[in-house]
C-alpha positions as CSV (number, residue, x, y, z in Angstrom):
1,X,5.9,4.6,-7.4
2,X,6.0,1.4,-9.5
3,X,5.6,-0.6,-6.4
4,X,2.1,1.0,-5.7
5,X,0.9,1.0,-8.4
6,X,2.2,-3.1,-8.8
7,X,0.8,-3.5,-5.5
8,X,-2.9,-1.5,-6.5
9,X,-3.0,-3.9,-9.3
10,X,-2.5,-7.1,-7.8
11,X,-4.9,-6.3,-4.4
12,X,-7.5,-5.1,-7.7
13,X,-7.4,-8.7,-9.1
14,X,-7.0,-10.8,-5.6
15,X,-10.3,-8.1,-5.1
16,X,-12.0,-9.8,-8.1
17,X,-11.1,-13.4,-7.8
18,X,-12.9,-13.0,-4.3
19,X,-16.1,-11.4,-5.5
20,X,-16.0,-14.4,-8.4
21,X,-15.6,-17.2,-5.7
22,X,-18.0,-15.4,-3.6
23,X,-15.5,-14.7,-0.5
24,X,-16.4,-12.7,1.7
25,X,-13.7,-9.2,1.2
26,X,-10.5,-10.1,3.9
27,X,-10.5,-6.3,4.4
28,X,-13.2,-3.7,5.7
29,X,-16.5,-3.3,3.7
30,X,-16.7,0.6,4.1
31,X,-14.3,3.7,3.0
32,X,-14.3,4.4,6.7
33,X,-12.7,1.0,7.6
34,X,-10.0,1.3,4.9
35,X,-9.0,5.1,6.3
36,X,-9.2,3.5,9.3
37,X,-5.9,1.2,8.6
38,X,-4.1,4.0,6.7
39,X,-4.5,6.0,9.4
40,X,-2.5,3.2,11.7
41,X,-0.3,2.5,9.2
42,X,0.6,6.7,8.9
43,X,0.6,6.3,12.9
44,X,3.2,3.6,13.1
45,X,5.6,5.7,10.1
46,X,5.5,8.7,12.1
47,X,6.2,7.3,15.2
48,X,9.2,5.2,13.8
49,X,10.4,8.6,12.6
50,X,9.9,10.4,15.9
51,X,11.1,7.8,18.0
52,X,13.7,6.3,15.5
């Protein structure tokens, strides 16, 4: 648990050094987007389960 919430924290503050140098986000803009790569990332855990 410590490393998400470690990991939460420091994608937070890389999240507000972009906004303050005015980057555009390296990650998608919408909610949809982000489920979007959990989804493949809960895709490629199942499948390493299923297919070992």
């Amino acid at each position: 648990m410590r490393e998400v919430i470690m990991t939460t924290l420091a994608g937070f503050l890389i999240g507000v050094l972009f906004a303050k140098l005015k980057l555009p986000v390296p990650a998608p803009p919408t909610l949809a987007g982000v489920m979007g790569i959990v989804g493949l990332f809960l895709g490629y855990v199942a499948a390493a389960k299923y297919f070992g």
